[in-house]
C-alpha atoms as a printed R data frame, in Angstrom:
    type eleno elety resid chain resno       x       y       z
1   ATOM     1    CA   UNK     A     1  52.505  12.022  48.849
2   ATOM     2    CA   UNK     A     2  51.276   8.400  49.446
3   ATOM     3    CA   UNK     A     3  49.781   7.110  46.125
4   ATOM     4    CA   UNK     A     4  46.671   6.130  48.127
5   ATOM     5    CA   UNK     A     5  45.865  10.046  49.374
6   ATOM     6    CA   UNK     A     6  46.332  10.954  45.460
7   ATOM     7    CA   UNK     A     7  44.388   8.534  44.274
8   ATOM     8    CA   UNK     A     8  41.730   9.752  47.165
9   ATOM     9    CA   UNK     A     9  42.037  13.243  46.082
10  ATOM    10    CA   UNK     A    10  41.601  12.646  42.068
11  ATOM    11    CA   UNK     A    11  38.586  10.528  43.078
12  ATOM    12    CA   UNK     A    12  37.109  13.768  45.145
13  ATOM    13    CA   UNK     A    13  37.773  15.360  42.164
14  ATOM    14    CA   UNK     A    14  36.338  13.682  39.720
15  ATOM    15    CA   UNK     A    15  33.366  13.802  41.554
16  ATOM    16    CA   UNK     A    16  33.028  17.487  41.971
17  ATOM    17    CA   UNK     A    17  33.232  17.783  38.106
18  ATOM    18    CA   UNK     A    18  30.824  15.075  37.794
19  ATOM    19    CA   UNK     A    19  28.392  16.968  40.103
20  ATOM    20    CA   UNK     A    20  28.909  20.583  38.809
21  ATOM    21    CA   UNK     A    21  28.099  19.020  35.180
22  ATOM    22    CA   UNK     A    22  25.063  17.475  36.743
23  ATOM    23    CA   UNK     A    23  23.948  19.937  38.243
24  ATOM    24    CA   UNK     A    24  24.426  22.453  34.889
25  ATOM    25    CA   UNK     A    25  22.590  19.526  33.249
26  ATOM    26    CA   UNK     A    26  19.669  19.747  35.480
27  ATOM    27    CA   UNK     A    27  19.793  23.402  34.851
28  ATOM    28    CA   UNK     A    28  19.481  23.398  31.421
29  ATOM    29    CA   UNK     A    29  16.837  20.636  31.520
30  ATOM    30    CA   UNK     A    30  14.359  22.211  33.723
31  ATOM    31    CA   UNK     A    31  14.414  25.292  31.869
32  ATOM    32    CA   UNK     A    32  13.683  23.381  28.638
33  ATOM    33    CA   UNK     A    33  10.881  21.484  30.342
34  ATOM    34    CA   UNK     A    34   9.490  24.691  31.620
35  ATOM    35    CA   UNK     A    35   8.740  25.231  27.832
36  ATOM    36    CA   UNK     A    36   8.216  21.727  26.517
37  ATOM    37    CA   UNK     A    37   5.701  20.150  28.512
38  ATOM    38    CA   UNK     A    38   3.015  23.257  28.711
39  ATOM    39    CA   UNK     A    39   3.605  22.780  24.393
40  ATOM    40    CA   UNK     A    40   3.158  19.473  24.234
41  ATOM    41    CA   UNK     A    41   0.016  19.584  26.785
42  ATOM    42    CA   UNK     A    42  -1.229  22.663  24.135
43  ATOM    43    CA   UNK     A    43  -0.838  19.587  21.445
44  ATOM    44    CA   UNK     A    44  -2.752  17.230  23.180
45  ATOM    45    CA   UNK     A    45  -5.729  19.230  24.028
46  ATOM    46    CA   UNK     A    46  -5.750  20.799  20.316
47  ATOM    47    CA   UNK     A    47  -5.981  17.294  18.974
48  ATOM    48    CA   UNK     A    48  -8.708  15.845  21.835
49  ATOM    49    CA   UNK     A    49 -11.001  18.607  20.486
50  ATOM    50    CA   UNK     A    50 -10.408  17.617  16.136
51  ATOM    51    CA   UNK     A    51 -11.270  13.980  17.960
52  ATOM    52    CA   UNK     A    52 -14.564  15.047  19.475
53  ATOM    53    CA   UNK     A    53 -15.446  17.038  16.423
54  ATOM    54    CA   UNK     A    54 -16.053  13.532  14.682
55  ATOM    55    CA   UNK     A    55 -15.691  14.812  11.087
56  ATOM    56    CA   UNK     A    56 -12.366  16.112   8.968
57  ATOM    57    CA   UNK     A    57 -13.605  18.027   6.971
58  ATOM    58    CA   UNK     A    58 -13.058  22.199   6.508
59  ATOM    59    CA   UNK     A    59 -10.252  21.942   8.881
60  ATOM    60    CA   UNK     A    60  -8.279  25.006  10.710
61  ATOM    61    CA   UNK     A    61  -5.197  26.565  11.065
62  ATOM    62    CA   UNK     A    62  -7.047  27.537  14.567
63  ATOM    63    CA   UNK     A    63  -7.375  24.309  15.298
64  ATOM    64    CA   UNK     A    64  -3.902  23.299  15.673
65  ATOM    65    CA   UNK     A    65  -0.797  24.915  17.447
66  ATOM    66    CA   UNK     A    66   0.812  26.901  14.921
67  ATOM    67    CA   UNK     A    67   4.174  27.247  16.434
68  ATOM    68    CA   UNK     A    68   7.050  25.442  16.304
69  ATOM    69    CA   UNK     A    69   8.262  22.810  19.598
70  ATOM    70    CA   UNK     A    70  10.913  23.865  21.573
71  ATOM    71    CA   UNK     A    71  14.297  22.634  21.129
72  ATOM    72    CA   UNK     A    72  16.753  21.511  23.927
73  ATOM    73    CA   UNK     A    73  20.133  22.930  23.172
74  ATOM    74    CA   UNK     A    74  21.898  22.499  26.845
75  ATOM    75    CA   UNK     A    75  24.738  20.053  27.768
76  ATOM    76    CA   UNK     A    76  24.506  16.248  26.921
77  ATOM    77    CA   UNK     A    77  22.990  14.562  30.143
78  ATOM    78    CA   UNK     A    78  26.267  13.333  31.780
79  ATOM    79    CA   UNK     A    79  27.514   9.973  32.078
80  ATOM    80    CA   UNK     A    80  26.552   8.206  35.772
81  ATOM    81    CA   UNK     A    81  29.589   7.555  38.140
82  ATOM    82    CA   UNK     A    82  31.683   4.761  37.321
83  ATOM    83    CA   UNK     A    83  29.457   3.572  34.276
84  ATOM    84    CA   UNK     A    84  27.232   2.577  37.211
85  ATOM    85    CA   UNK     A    85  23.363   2.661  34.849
86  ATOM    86    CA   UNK     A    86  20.610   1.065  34.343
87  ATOM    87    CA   UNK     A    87  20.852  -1.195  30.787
88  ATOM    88    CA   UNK     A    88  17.745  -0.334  28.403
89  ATOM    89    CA   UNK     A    89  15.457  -3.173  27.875
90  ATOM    90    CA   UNK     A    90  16.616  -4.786  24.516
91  ATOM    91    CA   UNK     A    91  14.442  -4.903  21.850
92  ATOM    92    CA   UNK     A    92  13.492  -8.423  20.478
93  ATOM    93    CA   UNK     A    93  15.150  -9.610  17.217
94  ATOM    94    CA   UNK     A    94  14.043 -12.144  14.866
95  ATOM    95    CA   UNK     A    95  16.045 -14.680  16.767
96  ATOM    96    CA   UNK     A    96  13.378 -13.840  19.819
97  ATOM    97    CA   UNK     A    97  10.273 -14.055  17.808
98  ATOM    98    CA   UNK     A    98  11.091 -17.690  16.403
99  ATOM    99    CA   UNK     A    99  11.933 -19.318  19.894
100 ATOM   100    CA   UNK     A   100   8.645 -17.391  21.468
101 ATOM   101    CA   UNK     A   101   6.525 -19.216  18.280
102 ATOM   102    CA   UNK     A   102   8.137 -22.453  18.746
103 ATOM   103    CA   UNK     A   103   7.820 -22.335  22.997
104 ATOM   104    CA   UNK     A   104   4.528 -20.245  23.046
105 ATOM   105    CA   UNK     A   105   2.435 -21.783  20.695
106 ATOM   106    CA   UNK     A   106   4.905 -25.125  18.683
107 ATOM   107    CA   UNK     A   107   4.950 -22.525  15.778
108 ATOM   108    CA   UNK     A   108   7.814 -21.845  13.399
109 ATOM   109    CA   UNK     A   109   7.114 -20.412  10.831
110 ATOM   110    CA   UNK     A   110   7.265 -21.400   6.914
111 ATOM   111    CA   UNK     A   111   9.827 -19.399   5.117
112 ATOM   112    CA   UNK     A   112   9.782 -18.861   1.762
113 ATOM   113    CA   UNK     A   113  11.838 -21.168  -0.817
114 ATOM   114    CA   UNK     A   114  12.810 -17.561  -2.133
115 ATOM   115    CA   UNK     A   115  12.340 -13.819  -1.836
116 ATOM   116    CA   UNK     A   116  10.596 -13.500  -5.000
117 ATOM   117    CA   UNK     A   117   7.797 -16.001  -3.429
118 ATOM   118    CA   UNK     A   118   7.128 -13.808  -0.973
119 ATOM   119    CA   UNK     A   119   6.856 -11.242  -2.726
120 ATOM   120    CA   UNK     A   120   4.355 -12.924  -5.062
121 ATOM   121    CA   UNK     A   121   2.757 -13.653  -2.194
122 ATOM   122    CA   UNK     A   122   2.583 -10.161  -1.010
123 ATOM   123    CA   UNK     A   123   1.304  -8.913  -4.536
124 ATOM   124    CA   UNK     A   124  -1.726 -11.154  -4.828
125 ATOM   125    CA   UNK     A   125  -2.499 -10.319  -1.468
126 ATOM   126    CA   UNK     A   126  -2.547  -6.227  -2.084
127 ATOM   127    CA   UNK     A   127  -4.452  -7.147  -5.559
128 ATOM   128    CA   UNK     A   128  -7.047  -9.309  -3.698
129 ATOM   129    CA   UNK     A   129  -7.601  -6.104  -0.862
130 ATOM   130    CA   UNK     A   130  -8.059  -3.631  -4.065
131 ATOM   131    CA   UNK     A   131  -4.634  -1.611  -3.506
132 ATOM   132    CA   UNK     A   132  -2.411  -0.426  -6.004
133 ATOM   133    CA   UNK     A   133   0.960  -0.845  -6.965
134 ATOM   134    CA   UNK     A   134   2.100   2.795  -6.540
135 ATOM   135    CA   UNK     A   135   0.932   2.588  -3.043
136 ATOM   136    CA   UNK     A   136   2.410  -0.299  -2.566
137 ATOM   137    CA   UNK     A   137   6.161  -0.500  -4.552
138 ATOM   138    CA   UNK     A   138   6.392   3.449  -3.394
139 ATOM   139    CA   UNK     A   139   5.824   2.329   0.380
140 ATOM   140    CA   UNK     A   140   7.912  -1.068   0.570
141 ATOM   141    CA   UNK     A   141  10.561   1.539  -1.147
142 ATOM   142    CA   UNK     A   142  10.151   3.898   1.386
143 ATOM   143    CA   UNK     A   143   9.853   1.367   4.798
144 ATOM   144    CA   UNK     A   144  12.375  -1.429   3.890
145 ATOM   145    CA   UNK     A   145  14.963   0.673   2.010
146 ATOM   146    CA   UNK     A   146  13.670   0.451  -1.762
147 ATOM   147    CA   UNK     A   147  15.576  -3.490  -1.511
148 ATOM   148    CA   UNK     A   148  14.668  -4.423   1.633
149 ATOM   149    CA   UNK     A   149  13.549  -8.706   2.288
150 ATOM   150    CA   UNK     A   150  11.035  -9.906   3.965
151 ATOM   151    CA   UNK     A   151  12.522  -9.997   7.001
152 ATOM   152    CA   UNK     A   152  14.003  -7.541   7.433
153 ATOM   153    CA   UNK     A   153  13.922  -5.842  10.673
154 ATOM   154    CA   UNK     A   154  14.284  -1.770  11.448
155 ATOM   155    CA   UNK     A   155  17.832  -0.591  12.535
156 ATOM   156    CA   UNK     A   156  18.982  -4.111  10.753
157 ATOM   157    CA   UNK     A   157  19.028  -3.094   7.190
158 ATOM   158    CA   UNK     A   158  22.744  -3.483   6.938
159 ATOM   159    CA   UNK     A   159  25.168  -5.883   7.711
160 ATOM   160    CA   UNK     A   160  27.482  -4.175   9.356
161 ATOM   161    CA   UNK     A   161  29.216  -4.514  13.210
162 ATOM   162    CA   UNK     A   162  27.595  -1.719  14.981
163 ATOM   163    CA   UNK     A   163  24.266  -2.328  13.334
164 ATOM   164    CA   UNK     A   164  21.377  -2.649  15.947
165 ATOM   165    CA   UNK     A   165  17.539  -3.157  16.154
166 ATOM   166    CA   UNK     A   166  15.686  -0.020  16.716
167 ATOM   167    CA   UNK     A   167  12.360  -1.334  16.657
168 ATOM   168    CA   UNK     A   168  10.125  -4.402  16.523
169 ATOM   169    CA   UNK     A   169   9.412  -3.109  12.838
170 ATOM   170    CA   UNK     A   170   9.738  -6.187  10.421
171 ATOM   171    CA   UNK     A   171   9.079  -6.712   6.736
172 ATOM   172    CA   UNK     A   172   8.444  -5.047   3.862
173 ATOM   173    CA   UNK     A   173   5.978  -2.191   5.701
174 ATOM   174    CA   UNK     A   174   7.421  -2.484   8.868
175 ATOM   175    CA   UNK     A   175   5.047  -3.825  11.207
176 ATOM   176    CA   UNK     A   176   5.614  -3.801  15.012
177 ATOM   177    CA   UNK     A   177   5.129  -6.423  17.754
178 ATOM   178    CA   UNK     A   178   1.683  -4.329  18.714
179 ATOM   179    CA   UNK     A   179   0.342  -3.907  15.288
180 ATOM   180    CA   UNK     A   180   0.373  -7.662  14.686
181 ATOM   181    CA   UNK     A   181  -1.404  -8.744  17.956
182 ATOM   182    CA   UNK     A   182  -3.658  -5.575  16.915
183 ATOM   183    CA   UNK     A   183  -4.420  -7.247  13.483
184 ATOM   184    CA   UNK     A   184  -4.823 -10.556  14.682
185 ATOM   185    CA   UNK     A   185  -7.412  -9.311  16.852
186 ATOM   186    CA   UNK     A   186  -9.351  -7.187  14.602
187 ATOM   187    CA   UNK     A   187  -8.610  -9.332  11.306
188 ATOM   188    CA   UNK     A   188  -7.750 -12.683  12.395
189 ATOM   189    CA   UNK     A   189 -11.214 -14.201  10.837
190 ATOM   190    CA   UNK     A   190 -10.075 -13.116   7.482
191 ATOM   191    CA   UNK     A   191  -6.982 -14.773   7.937
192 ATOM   192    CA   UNK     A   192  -8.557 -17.945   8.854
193 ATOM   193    CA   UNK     A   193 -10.619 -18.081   5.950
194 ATOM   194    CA   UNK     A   194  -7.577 -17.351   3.680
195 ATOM   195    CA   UNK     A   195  -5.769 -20.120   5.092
196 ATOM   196    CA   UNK     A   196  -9.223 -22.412   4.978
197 ATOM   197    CA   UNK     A   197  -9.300 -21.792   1.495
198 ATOM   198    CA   UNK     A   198  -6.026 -22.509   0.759
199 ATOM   199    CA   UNK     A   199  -6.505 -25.891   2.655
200 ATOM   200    CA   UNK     A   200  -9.699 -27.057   1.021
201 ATOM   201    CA   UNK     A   201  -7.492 -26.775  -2.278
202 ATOM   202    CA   UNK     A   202  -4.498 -28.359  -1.262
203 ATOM   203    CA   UNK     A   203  -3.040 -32.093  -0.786
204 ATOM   204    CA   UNK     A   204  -1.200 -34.423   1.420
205 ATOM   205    CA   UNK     A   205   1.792 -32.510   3.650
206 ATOM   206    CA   UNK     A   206   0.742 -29.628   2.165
207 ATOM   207    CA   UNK     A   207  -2.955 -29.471   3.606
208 ATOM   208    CA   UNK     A   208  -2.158 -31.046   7.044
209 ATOM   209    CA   UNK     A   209   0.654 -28.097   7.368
210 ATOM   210    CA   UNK     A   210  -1.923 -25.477   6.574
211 ATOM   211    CA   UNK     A   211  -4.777 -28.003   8.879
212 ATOM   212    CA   UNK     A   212  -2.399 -27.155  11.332
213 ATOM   213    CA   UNK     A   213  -1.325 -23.895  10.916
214 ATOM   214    CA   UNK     A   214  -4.785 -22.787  11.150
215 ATOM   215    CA   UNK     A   215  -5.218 -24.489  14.841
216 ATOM   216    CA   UNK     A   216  -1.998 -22.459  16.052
217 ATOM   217    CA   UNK     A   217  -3.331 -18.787  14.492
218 ATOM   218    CA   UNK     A   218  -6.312 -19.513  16.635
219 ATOM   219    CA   UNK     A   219  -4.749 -19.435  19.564
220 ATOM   220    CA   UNK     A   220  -2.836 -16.750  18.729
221 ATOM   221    CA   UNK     A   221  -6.013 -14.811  17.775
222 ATOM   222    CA   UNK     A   222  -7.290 -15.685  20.810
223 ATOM   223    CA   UNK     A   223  -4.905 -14.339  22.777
224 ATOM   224    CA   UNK     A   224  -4.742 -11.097  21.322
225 ATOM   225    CA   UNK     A   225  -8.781 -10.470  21.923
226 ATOM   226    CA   UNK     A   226  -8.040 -10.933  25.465
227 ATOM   227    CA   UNK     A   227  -7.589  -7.244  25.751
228 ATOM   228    CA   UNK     A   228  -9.777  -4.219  24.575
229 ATOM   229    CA   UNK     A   229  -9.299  -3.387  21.321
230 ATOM   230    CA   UNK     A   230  -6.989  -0.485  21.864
231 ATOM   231    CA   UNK     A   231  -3.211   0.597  20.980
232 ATOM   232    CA   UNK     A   232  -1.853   0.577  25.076
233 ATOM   233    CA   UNK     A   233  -3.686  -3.036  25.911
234 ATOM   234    CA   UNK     A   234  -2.656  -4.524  21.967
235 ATOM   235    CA   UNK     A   235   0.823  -2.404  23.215
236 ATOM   236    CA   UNK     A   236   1.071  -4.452  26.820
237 ATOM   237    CA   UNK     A   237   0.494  -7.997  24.705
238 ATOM   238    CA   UNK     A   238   3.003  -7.299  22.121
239 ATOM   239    CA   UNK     A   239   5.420  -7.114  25.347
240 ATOM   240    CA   UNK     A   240   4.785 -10.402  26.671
241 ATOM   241    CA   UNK     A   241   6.489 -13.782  25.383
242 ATOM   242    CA   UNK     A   242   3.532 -14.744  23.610
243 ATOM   243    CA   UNK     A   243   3.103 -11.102  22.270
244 ATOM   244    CA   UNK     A   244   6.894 -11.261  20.567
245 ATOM   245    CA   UNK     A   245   5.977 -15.332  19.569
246 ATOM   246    CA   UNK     A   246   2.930 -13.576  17.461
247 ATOM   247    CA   UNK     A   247   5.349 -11.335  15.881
248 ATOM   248    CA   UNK     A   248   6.832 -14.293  13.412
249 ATOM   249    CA   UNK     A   249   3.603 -14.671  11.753
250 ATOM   250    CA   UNK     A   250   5.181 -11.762   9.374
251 ATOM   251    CA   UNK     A   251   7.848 -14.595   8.626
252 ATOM   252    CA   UNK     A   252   5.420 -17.026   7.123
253 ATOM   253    CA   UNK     A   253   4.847 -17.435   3.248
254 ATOM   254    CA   UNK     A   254   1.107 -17.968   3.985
255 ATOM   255    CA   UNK     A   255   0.354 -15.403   6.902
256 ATOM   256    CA   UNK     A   256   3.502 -12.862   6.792
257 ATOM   257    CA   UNK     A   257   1.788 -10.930   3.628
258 ATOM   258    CA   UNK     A   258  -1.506 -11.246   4.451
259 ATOM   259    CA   UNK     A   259  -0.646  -9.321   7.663
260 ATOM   260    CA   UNK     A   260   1.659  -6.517   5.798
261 ATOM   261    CA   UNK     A   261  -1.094  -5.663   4.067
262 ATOM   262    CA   UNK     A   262  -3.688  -5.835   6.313
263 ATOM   263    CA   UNK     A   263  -1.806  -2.987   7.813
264 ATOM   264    CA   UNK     A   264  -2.095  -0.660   4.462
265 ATOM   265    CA   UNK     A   265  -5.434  -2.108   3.228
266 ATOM   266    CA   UNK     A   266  -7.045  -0.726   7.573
267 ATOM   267    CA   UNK     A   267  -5.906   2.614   6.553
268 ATOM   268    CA   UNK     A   268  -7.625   2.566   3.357
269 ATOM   269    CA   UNK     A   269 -10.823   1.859   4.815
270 ATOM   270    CA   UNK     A   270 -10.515   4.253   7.249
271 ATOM   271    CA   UNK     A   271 -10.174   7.068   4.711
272 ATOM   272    CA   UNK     A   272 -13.560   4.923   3.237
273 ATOM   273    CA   UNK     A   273 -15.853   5.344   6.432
274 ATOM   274    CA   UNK     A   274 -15.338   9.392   5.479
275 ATOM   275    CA   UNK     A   275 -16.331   9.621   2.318
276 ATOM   276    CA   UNK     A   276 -12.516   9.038   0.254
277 ATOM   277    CA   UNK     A   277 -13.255   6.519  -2.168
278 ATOM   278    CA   UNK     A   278 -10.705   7.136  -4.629
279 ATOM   279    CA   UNK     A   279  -7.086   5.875  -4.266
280 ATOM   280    CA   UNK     A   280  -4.855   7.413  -1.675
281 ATOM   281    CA   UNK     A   281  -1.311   8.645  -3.184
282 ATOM   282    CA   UNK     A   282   1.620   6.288  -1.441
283 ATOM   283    CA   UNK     A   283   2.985   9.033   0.667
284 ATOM   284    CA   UNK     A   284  -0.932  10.194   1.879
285 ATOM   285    CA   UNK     A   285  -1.255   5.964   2.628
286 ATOM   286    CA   UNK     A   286   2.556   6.540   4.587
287 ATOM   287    CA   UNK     A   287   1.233   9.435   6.531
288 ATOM   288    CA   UNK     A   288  -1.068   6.638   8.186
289 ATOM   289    CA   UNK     A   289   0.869   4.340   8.437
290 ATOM   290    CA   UNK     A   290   3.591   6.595   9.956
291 ATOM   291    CA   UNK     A   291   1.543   8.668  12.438
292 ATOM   292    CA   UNK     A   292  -1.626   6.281  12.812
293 ATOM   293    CA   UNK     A   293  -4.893   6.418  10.715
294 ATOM   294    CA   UNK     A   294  -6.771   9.429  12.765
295 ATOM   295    CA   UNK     A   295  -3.557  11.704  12.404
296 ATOM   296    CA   UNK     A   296  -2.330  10.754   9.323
297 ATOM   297    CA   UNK     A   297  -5.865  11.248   7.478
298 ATOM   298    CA   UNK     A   298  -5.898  14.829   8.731
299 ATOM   299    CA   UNK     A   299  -3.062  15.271   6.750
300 ATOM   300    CA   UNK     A   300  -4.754  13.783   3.562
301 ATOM   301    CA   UNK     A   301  -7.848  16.110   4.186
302 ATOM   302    CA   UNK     A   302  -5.806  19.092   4.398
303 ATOM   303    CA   UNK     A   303  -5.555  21.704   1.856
304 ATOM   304    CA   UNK     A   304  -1.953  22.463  -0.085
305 ATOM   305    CA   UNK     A   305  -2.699  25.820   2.259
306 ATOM   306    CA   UNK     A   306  -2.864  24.444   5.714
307 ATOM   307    CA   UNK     A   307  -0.243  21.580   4.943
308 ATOM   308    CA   UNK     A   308   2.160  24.586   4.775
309 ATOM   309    CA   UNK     A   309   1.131  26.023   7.603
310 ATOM   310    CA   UNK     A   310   0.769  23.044  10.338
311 ATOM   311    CA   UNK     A   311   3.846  21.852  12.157
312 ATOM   312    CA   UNK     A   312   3.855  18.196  12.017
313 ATOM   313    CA   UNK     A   313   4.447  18.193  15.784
314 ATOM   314    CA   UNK     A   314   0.243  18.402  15.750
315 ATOM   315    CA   UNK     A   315   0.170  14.253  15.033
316 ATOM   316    CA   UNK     A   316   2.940  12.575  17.102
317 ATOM   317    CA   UNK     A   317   3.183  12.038  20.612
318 ATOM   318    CA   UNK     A   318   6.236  13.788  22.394
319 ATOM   319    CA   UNK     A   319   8.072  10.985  22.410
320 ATOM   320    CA   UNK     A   320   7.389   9.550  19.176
321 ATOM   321    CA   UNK     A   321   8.549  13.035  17.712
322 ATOM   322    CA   UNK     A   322  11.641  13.396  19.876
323 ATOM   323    CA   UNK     A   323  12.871   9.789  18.273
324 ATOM   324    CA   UNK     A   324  11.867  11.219  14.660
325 ATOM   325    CA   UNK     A   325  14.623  12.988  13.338
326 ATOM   326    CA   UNK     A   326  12.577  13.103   9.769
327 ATOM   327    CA   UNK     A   327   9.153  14.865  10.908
328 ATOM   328    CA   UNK     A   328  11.342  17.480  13.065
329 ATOM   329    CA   UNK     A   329  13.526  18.204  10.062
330 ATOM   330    CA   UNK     A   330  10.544  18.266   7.335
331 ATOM   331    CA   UNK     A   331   8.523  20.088  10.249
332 ATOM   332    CA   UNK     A   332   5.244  20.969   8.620
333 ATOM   333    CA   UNK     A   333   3.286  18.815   6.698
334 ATOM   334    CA   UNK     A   334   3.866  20.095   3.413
335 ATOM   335    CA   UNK     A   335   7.686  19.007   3.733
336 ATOM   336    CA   UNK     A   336   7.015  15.809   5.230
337 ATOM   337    CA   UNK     A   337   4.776  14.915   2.534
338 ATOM   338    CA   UNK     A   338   7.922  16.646  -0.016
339 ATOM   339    CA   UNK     A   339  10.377  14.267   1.662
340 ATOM   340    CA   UNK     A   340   8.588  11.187   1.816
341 ATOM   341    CA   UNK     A   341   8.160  11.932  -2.092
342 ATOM   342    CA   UNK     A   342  11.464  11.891  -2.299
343 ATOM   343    CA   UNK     A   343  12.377   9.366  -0.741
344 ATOM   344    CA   UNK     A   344  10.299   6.685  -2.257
345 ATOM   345    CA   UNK     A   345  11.497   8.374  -6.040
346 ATOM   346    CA   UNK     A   346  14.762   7.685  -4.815
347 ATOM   347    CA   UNK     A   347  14.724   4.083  -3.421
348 ATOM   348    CA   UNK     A   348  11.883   3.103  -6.036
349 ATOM   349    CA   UNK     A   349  15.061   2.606  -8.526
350 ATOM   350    CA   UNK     A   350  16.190   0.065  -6.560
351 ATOM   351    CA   UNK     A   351  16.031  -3.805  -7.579
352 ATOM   352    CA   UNK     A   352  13.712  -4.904  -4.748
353 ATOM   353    CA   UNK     A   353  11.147  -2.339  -5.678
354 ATOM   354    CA   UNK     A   354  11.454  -2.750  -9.634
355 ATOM   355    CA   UNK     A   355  10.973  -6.441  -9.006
356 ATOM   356    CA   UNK     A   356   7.910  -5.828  -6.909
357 ATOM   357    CA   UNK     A   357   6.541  -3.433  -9.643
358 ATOM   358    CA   UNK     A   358   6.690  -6.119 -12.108
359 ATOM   359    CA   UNK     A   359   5.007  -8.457 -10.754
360 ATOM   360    CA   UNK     A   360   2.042  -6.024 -10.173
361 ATOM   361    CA   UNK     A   361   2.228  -6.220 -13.773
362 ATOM   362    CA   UNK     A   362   2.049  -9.846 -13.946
363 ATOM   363    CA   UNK     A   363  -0.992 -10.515 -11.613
C-alpha cells in the first residue's frame, strides 16, 4: 500500500476516535449541566432574597440550599484536532504591572530597601486602622504562605520551572487587579492624606518624591471613579492597561500597605454598619476576604448549628467554586472555617509570620 493512502487512512482514523470521544464528552456534559445549572440558579435566587432581607440576623437553614452541588464525573473534555485551540488570555505578572505604571501614568514604584520595611510599614498601617495582630499575622500566614514577601504574586510562591501565575493576587493579603482600582476609588482620599502627611514632614528628595507621588495617585484615583462603584465596572478597569499599571501601587513602600490593609480594615467596617463591634477572629475576617464582605459576614453571623449545616456552595459564584478546590473539599461552613484554622496554625510557625508578630509587639 502507498505510504500516502496509509497515512490517509490513519488520519480518517484518528478522526473517528477523536469524534466518538467528543461526542461521549458532550454526552456526559449535558447530562451534568442538566443538573448543575437549575442548582446553581436555586443558589442565586436563595441568596437575592438574604440580599433583599437587608439584615443578618436569625438566619435559616430554609434560607439556603441545603444540598450538596453536583459533581461532573464524565470523560476529560478531549484535546482539539491537531492542537489546533484557542490560547487563554495570560494573566499579568509583576513584570506587566511595572511597564503599565511607568507607560500609563511615569510611575514606578518605590521598593523597599528591605522586606522587614515593608513589613513595618504594613504593621503601623493595620495599628493606625485599629486591627489586630491575630487578624493580621494569622491572614498574611494564611494568603502568602505563612513566609510569603511583599510581592509576591498567587501561583508564584515558588521558584520552581513549571510555576505559573494563577491570579492577579499580589502581596501579603493577596489583592487583585479589581480590588485595587476598587480601593482607589472608594479610599483613595485617605491615601492622599497619608501621603500629604508624610510630605509636610519630610525634606529635600524625599518630599519632592512623595510631592510627586501624590500627583500620579490622583490620576490613578481618577481613573478608577470613572466607573460605578461596583465589582463588574471596578472588574472591566482592572483589565485595561491602566487598570494592570494601578496594580503596582501594592509594590510601593508608601502606598503598597496602605492598600493591603485597606482591604481587611473595609471588611471590618462592614461587620460595624451591623452592629459587630468587637474584633472579628482571623479566619471570620478570611471568610470576607475570601468570598466578599456580604457572603462572608453571613458566615460570621451564623450559629455553630447552621455553619454545620450550610454547604459553602451558598457564597461563591459557580465559577469561583469550580476553581476552589478548598471550599468544595471543606464543603460546609463549619469545615471551611476548621481548615482555614488550620491552616493559618500551621503556616503561622513560619519566619515571615513570627517576624510580622513581633513587630506588632514593637509598635
Amino acid at each position: 500500500m502507498p505510504i500516502a493512502h496509509a497515512a490517509d487512512r490513519d488520519l480518517a482514523k484518528r478522526q473517528t476516535i477523536d469524534r466518538e470521544k467528543l461526542a461521549e464528552y458532550a454526552q456526559a456534559r449535558a447530562a451534568y449541566e442538566s443538573l448543575a445549572d437549575p442548582y446553581w440558579e436555586s443558589i442565586a435566587k436563595k441568596r437575592s432574597k438574604r440580599r433583599a432581607r437587608r439584615s443578618f440576623k436569625n438566619l435559616t437553614a430554609s434560607e439556603y440550599v441545603l444540598q450538596q452541588p453536583p459533581i461532573y464525573s464524565g470523560p476529560l473534555k478531549p484535546a482539539p484536532p491537531d492542537g489546533a485551540t484557542s490560547p487563554a488570555k495570560p494573566i499579568p505578572v509583576i513584570a506587566d504591572f511595572l511597564r503599565e505604571a511607568k507607560a500609563q501614568f511615569s510611575f514606578v514604584p518605590e521598593a523597599p530597601k528591605t522586606e522587614n520595611e515593608y513589613k513595618r510599614a504594613y504593621v503601623v498601617a493595620a495599628r493606625t486602622a485599629g486591627l489586630t495582630a491575630e487578624q493580621c499575622v494569622r491572614i498574611y500566614a494564611f494568603e502568602s504562605g505563612g513566609d510569603g514577601k511583599y510581592d509576591v504574586q498567587a501561583g508564584l510562591e515558588y521558584d520552581v520551572p513549571a510555576a505559573r501565575a494563577v491570579s492577579t493576587g499580589l502581596g501579603y493579603n493577596q489583592l487583585l487587579s479589581t480590588n485595587s482600582v476598587e480601593l482607589l476609588a472608594e479610599a483613595g482620599d485617605e491615601f492622599i492624606s497619608v501621603l500629604r502627611s508624610k510630605a509636610r514632614s519630610a525634606t529635600g528628595a524625599r518630599k519632592a518624591a512623595l510631592l510627586g507621588k501624590i500627583d500620579i495617585v490622583k490620576k490613578m484615583i481618577a481613573f478608577s471613579r470613572t466607573v460605578p462603584d461596583r465589582w463588574n465596572d471596578h472588574a472591566r478597569l482592572a483589565d485595561t492597561p491602566k487598570g494592570i499599571g494601578i496594580h503596582a501601587l501594592n509594590l510601593d513602600i508608601d502606598v503598597g500597605p496602605l492598600l493591603q490593609v485597606r482591604k481587611l480594615l473595609t471588611s471590618v467596617e462592614f461587620a460595624r454598619r451591623y452592629d459587630v463591634n468587637g474584633p472579628l477572629s482571623a479566619a471570620e475576617l478570611e471568610m470576607m476576604n475570601l468570598t466578599g464582605d456580604g457572603n462572608g459576614f453571613e458566615m460570621v453571623m451564623m450559629t455553630d448549628r447552621l455553619r454545620a449545616r450550610i454547604p459553602t456552595s451558598n457564597f461563591f459564584q459557580r465559577g469561583g467554586y469550580e476553581r476552589n478546590p478548598v471550599a468544595g473539599t471543606n464543603n460546609t461552613v463549619a469545615k471551611l472555617i476548621a481548615a482555614t484554622n488550620a491552616k493559618m496554625d500551621s503556616e503561622a510557625k513560619l519566619q515571615g509570620a513570627k517576624t510580622m508578630a513581633a513587630l506588632f509587639e514593637k509598635f
